[in-house]
NURO-760635 format. One record per residue: x negated, y negated, z negated of N, C-alpha, C in turn; residue number from 1. Coordinates in nm, 3 decimals. Layout:
BEGIN
<pt <X, Y, Z>, <X, Y, Z>, <X, Y, Z>, NUM>
...
This chain:
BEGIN
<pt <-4.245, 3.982, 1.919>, <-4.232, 4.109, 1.850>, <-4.296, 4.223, 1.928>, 1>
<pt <-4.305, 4.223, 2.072>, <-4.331, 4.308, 2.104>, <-4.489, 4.325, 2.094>, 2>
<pt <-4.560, 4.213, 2.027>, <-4.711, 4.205, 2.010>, <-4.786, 4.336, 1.929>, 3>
<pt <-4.668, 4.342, 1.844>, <-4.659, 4.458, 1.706>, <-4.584, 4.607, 1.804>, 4>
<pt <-4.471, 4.589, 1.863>, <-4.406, 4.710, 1.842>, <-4.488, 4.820, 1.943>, 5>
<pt <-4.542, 4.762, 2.071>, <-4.603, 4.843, 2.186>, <-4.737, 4.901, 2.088>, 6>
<pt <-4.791, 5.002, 2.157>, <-4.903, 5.091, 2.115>, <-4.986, 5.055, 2.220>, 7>
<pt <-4.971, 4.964, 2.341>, <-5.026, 4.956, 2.418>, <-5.119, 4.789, 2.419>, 8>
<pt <-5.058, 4.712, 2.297>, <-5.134, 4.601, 2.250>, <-5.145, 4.590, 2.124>, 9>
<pt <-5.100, 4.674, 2.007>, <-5.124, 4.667, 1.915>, <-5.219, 4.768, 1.866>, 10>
<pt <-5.352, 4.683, 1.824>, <-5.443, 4.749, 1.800>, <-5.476, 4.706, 1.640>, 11>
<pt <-5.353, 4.700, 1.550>, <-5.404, 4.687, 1.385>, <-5.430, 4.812, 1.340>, 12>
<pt <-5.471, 4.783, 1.252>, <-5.521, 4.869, 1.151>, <-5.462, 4.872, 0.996>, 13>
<pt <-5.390, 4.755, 0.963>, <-5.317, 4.775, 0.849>, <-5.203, 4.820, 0.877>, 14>
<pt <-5.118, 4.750, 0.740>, <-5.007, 4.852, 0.722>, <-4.853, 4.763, 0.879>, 15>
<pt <-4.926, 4.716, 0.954>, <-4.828, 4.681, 1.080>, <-4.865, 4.749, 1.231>, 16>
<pt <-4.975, 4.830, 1.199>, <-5.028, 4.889, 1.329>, <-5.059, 5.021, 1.283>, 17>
<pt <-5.038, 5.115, 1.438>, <-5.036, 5.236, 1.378>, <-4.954, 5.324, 1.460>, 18>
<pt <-4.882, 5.401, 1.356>, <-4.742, 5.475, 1.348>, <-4.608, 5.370, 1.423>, 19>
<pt <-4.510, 5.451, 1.445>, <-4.404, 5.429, 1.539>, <-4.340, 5.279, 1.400>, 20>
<pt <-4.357, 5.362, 1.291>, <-4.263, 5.295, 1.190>, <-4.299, 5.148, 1.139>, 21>
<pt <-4.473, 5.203, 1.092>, <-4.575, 5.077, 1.075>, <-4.566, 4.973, 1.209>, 22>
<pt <-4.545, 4.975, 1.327>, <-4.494, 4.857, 1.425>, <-4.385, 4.844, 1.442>, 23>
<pt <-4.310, 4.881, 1.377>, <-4.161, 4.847, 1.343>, <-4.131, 4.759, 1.252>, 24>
<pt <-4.232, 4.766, 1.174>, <-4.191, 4.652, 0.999>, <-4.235, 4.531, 1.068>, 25>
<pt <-4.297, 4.433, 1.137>, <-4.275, 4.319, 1.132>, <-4.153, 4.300, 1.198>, 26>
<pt <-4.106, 4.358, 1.302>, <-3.903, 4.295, 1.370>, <-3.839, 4.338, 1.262>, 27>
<pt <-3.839, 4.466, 1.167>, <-3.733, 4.449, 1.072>, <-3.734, 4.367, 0.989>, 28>
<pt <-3.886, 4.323, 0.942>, <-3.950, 4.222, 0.822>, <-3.804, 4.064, 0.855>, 29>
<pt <-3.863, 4.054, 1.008>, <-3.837, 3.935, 1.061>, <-3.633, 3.939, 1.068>, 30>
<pt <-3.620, 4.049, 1.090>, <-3.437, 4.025, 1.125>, <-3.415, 4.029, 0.967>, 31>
<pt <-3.455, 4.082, 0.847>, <-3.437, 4.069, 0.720>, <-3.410, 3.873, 0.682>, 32>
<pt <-3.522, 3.837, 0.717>, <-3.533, 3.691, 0.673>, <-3.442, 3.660, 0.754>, 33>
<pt <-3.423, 3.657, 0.847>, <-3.341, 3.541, 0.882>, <-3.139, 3.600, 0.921>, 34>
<pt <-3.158, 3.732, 0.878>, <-3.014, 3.787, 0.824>, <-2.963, 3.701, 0.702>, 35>
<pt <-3.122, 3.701, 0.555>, <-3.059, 3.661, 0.450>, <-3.017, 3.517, 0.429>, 36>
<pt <-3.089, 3.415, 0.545>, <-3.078, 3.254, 0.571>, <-2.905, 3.285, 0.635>, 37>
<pt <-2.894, 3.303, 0.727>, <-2.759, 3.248, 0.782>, <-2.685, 3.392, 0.813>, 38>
<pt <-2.722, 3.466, 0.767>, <-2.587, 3.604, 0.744>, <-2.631, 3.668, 0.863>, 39>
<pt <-2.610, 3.825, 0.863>, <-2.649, 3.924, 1.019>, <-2.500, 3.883, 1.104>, 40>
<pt <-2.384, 3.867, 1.100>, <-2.265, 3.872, 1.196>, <-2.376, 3.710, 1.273>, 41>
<pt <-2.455, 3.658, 1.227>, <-2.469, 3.561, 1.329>, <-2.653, 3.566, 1.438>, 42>
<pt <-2.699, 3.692, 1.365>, <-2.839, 3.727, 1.426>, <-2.776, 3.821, 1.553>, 43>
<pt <-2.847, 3.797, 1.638>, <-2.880, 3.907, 1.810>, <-3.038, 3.918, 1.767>, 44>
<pt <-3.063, 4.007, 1.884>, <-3.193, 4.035, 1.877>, <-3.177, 4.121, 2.018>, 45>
<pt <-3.285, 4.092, 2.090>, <-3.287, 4.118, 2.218>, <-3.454, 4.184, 2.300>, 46>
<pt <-3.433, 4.317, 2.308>, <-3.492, 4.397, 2.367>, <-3.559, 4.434, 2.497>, 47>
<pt <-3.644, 4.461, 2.523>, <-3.647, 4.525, 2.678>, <-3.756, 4.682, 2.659>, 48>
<pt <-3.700, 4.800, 2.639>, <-3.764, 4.930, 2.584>, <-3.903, 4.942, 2.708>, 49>
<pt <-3.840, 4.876, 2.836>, <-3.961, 4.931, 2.910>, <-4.027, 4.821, 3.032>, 50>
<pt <-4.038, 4.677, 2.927>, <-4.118, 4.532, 3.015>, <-4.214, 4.600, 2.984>, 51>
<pt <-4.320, 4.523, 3.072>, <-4.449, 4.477, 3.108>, <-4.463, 4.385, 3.109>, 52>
<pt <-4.378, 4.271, 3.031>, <-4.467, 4.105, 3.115>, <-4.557, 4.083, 2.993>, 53>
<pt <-4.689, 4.028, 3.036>, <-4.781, 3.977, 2.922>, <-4.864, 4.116, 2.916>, 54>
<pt <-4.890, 4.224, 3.014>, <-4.948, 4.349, 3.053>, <-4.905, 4.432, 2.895>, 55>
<pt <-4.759, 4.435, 2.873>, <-4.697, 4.528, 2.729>, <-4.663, 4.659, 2.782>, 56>
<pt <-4.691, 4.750, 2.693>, <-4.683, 4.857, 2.716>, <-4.689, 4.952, 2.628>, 57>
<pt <-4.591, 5.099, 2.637>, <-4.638, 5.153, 2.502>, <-4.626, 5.320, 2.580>, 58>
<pt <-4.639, 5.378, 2.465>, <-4.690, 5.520, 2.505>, <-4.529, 5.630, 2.529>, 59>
<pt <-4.446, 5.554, 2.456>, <-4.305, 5.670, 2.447>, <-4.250, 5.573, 2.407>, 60>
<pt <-4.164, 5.463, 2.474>, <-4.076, 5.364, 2.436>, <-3.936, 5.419, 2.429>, 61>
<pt <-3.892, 5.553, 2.456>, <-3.782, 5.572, 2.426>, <-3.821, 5.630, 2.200>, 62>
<pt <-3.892, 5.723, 2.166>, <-3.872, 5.742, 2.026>, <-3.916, 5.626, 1.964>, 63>
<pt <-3.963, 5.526, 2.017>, <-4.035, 5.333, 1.942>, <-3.913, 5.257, 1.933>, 64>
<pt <-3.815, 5.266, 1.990>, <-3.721, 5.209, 2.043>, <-3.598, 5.278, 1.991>, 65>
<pt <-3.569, 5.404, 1.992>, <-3.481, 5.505, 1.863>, <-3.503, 5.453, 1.743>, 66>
<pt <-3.602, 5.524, 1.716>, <-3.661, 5.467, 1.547>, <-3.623, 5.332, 1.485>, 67>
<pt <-3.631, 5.239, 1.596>, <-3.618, 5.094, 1.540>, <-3.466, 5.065, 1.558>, 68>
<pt <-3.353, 5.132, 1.613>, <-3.239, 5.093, 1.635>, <-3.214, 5.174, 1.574>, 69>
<pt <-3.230, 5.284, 1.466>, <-3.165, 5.363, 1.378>, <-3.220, 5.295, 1.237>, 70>
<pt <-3.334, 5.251, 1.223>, <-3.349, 5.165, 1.140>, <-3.240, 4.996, 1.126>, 71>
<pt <-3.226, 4.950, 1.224>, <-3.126, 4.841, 1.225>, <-3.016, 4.886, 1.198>, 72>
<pt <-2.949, 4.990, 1.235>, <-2.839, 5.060, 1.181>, <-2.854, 5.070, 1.032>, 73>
<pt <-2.899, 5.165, 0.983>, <-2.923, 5.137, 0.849>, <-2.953, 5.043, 0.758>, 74>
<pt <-3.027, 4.927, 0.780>, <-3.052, 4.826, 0.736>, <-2.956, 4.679, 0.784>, 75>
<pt <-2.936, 4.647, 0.881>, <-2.869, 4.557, 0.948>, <-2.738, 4.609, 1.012>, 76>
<pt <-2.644, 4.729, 0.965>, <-2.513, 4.741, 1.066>, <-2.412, 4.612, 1.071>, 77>
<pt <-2.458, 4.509, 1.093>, <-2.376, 4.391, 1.097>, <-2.399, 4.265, 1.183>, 78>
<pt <-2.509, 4.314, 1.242>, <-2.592, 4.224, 1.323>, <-2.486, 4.182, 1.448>, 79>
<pt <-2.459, 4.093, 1.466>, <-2.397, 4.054, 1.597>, <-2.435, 4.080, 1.733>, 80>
<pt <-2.504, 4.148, 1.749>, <-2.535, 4.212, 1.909>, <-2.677, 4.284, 1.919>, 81>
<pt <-2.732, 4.370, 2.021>, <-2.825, 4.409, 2.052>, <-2.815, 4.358, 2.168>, 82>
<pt <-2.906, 4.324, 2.244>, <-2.935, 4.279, 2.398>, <-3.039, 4.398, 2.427>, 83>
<pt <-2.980, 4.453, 2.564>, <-3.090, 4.491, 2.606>, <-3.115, 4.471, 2.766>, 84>
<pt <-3.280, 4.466, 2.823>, <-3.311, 4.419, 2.946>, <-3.414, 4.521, 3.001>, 85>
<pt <-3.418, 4.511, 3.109>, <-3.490, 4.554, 3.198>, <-3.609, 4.469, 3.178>, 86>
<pt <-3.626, 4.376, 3.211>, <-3.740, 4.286, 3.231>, <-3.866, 4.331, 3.285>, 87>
<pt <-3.768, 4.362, 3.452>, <-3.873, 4.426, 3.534>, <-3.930, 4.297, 3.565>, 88>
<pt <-4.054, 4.267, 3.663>, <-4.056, 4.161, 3.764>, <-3.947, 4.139, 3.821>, 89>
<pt <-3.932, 4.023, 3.905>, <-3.827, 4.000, 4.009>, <-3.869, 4.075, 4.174>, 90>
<pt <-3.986, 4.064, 4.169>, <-4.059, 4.160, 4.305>, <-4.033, 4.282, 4.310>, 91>
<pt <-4.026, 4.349, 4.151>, <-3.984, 4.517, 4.123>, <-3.866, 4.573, 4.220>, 92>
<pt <-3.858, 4.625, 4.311>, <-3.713, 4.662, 4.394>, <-3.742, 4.805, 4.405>, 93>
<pt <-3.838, 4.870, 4.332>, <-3.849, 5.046, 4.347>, <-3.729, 5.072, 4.242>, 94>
<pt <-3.661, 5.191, 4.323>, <-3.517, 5.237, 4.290>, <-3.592, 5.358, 4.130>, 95>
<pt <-3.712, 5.406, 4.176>, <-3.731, 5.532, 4.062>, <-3.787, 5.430, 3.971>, 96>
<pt <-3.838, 5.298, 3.907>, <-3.890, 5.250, 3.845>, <-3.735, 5.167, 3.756>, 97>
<pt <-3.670, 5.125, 3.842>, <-3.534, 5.081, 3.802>, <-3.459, 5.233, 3.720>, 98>
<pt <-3.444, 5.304, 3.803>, <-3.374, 5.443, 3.721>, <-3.455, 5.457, 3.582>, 99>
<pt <-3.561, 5.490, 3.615>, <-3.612, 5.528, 3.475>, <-3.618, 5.429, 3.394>, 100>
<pt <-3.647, 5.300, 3.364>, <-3.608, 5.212, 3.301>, <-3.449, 5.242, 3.249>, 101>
<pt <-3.367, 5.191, 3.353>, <-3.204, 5.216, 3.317>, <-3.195, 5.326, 3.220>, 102>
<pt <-3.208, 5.424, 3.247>, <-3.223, 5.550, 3.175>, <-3.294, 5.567, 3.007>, 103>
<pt <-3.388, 5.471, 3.043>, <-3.460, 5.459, 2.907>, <-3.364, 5.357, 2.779>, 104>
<pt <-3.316, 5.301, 2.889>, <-3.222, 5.199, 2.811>, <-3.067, 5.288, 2.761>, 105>
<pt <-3.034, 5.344, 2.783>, <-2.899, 5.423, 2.803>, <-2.915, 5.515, 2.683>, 106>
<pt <-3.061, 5.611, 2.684>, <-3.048, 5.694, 2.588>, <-3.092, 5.627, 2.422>, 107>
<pt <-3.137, 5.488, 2.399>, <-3.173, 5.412, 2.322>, <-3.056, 5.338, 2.287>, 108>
<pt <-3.014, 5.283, 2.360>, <-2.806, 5.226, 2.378>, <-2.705, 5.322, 2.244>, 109>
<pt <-2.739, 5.475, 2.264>, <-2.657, 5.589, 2.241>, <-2.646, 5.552, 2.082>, 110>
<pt <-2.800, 5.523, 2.063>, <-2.836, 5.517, 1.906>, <-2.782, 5.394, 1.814>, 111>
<pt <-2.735, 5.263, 1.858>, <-2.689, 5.166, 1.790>, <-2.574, 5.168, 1.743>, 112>
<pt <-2.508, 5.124, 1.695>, <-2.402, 5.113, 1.624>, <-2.299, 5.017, 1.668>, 113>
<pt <-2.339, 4.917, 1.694>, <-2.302, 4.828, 1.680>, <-2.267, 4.735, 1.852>, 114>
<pt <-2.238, 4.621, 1.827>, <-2.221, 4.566, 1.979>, <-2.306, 4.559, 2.060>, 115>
<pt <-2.316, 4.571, 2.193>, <-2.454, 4.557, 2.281>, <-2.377, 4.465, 2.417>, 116>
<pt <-2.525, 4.390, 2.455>, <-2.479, 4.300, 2.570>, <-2.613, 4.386, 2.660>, 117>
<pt <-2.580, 4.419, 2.790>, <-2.685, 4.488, 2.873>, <-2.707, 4.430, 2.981>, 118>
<pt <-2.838, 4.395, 3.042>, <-2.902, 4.330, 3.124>, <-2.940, 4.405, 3.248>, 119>
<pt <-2.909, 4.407, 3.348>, <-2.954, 4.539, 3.463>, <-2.983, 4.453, 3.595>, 120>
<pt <-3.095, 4.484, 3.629>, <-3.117, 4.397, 3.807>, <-2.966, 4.465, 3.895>, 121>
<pt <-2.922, 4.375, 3.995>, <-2.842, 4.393, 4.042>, <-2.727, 4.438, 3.998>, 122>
<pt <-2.697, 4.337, 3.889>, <-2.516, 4.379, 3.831>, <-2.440, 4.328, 3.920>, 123>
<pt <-2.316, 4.405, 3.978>, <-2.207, 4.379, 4.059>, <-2.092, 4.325, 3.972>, 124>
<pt <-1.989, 4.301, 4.033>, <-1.831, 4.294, 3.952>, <-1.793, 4.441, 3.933>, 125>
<pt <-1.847, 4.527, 4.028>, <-1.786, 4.700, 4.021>, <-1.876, 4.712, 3.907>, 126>
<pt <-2.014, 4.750, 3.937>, <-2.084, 4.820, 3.832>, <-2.052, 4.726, 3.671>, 127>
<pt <-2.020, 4.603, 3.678>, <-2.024, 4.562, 3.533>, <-1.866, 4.576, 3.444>, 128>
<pt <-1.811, 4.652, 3.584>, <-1.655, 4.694, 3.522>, <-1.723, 4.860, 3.446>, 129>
<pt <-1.783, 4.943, 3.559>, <-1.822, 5.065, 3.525>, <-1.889, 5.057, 3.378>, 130>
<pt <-1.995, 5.002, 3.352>, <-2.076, 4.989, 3.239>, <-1.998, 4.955, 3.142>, 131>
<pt <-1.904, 4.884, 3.102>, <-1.810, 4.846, 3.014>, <-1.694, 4.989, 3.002>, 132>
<pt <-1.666, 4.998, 3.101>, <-1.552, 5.139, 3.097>, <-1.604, 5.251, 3.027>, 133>
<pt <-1.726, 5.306, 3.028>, <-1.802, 5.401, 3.049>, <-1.882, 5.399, 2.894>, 134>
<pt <-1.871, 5.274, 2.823>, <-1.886, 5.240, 2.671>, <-2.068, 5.213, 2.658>, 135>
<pt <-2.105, 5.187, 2.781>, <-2.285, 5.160, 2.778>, <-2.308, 5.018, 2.736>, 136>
<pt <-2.188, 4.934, 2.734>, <-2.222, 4.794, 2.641>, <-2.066, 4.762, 2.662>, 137>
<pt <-2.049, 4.645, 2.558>, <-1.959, 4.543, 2.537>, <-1.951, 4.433, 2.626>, 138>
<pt <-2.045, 4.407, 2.647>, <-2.127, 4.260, 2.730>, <-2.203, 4.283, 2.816>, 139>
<pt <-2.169, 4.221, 2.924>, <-2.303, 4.198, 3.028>, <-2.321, 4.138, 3.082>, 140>
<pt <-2.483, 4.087, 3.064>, <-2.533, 3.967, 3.143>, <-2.599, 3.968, 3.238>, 141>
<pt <-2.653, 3.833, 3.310>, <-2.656, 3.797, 3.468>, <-2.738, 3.712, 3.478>, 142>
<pt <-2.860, 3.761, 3.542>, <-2.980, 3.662, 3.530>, <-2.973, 3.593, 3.698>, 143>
<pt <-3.009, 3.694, 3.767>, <-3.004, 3.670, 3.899>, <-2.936, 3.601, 3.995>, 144>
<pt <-2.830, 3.670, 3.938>, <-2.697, 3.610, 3.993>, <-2.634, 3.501, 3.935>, 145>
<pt <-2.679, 3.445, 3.836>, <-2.659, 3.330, 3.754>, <-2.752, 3.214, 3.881>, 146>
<pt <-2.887, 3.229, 3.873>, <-3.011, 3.137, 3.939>, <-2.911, 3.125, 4.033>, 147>
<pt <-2.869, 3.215, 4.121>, <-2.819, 3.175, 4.249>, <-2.677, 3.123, 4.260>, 148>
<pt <-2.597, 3.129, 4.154>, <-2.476, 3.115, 4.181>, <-2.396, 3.020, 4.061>, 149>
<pt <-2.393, 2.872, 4.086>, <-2.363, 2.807, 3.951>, <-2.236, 2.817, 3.908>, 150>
<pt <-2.187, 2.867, 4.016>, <-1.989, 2.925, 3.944>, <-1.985, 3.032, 3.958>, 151>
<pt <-2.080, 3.120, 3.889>, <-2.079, 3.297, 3.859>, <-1.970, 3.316, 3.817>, 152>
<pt <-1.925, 3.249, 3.726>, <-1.774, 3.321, 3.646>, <-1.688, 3.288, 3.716>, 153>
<pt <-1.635, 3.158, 3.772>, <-1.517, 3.149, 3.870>, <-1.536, 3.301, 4.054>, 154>
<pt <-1.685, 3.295, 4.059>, <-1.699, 3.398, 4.165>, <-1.642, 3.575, 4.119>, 155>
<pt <-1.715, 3.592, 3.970>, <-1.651, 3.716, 3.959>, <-1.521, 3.770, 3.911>, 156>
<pt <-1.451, 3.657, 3.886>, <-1.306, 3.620, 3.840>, <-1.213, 3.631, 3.958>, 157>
<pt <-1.276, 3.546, 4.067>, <-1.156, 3.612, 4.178>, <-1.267, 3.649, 4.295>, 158>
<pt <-1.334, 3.744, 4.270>, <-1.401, 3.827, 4.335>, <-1.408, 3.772, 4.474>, 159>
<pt <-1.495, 3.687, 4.435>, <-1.564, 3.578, 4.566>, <-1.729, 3.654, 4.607>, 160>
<pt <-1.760, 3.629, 4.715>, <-1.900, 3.683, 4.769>, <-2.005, 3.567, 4.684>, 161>
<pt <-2.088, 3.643, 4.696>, <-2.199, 3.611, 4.543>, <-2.329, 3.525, 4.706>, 162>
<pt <-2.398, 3.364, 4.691>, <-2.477, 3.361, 4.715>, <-2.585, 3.453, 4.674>, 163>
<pt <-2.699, 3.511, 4.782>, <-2.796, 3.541, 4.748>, <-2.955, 3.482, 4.669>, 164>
<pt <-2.982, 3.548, 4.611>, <-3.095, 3.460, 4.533>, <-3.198, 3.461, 4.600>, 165>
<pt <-3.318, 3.406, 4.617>, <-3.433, 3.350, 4.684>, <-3.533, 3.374, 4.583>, 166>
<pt <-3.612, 3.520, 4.546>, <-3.727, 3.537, 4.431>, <-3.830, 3.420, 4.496>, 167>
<pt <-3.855, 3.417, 4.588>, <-3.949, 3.284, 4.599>, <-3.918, 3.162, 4.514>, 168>
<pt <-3.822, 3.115, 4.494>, <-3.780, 2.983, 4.471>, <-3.741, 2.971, 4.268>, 169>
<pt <-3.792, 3.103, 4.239>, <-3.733, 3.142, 4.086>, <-3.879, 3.031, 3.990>, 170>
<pt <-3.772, 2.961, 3.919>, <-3.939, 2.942, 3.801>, <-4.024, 2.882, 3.815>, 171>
<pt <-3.983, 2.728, 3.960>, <-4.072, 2.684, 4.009>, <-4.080, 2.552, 3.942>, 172>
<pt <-4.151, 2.432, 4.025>, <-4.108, 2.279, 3.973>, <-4.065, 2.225, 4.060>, 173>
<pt <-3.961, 2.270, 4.129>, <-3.928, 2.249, 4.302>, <-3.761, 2.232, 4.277>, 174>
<pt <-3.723, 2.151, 4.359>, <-3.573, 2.124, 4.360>, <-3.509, 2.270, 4.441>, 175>
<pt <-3.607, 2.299, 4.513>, <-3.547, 2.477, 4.542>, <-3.483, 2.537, 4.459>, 176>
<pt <-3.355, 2.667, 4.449>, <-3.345, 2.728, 4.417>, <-3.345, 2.719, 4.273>, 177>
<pt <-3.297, 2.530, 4.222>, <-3.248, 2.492, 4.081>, <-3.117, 2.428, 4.104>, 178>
<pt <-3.113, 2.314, 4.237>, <-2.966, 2.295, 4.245>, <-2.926, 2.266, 4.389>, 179>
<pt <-2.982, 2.376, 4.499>, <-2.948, 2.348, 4.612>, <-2.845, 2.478, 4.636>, 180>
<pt <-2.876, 2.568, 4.538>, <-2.719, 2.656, 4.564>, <-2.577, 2.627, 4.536>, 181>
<pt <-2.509, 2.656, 4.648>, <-2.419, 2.551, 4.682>, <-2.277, 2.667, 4.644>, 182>
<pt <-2.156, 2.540, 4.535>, <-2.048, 2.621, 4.501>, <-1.980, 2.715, 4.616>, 183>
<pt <-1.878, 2.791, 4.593>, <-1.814, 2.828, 4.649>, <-1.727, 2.743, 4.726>, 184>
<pt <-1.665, 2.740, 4.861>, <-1.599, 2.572, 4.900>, <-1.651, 2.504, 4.825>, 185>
<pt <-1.773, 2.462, 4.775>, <-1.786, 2.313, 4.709>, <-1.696, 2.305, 4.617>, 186>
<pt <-1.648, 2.357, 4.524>, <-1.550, 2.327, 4.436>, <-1.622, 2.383, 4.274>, 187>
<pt <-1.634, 2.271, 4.195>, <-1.685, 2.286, 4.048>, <-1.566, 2.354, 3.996>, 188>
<pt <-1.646, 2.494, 3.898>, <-1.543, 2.546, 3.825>, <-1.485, 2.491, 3.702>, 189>
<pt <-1.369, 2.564, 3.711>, <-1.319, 2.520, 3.552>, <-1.383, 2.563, 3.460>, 190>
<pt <-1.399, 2.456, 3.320>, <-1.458, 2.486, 3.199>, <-1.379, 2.590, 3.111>, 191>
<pt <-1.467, 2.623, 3.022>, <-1.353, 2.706, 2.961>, <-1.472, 2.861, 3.000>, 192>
<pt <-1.403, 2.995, 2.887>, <-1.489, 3.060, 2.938>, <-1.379, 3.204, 2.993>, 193>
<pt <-1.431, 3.302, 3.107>, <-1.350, 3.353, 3.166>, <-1.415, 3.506, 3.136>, 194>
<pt <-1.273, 3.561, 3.119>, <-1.296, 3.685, 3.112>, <-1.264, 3.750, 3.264>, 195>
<pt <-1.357, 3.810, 3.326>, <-1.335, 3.871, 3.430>, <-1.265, 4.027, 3.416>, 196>
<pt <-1.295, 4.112, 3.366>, <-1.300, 4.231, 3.323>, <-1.138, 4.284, 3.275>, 197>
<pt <-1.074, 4.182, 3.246>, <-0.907, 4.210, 3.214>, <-0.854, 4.309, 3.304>, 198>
């Protein structure tokens, strides 16, 4: 989707390239169809207002990104979640490139309606209590800290120290950093799914 929605790779000329709105109609085109196949309470649709991967880019991703979540509001208020991500690099560790991202995401957040799950480099157990308290999502997910830690939920449940992740070892074909991170005491968690946040 984002082939269409950026101004920074979409170079049509009909009625899908263009204007903020005209690269908006193929994701609404697309959440339409497959709302009317299996109902919106069971569609997500998942965002990132300010990636780059695949060199994407657009000119004002906060009003591209309004527009299209006030349009889902109106058209789709039933959709089962918005996701939204950062989808910086994993190398990205500049604090003003993270802020403004975050930020871009927050004032785009304001505009939905509906449930949101939010994606942020370096989510803590504090900050993902804050973000939930504070009404910036419902949900939040864990990329990082997932790779590194295969009993994330038993760790943030009784607020156990989090292995660190290894960006070298991310995405490879290497037994690295797929199952050499090691449980907490060695102990497999319980199944079942845990609410930390109670």
């Amino acid at each position: 989707m984002d082939q269409f929605l950026r101004d920074g790779v979409n170079q049509r000329t009909d009625s899908y390239g263009g204007s903020i709105a005209k690269r908006c109609k193929f994701p609404l085109e697309l959440v339409a169809r497959i709302s009317e196949s299996i109902g919106p309470e069971k569609v997500g649709i998942r965002f990132s207002p300010n990636g780059s991967f695949n060199s994407m880019s657009d000119s004002d991703p906060t009003a591209l990104f309004t527009h299209l979540l006030q349009r889902l509001n109106d058209l789709h208020p039933k959709l089962a979640y918005v996701h939204f991500t950062t989808n910086t690099p994993h190398s990205t560790d500049d604090p003003l490139i993270l802020t403004q991202t975050e930020n871009i995401i927050h004032q785009v957040r304001k505009v939905w309606n509906g449930k949101c799950i939010l994606n942020l480099p370096g989510m803590s157990r504090e900050k993902t209590f804050q973000v939930v308290a504070e009404g910036k999502a419902e949900m939040v997910a864990f990329g990082r800290e997932f790779l590194a830690n295969p009993d994330l939920p038993l760790r943030l449940f009784k607020n156990l120290p989090l292995n660190l992740p290894d960006p070298n070892t991310f995405y490879t074909n290497q037994v690295e950093g797929y199952t050499d991170y090691p449980f907490y005491e060695n102990k497999q968690p319980q199944s079942g799914t845990v609410q930390f946040w109670k």
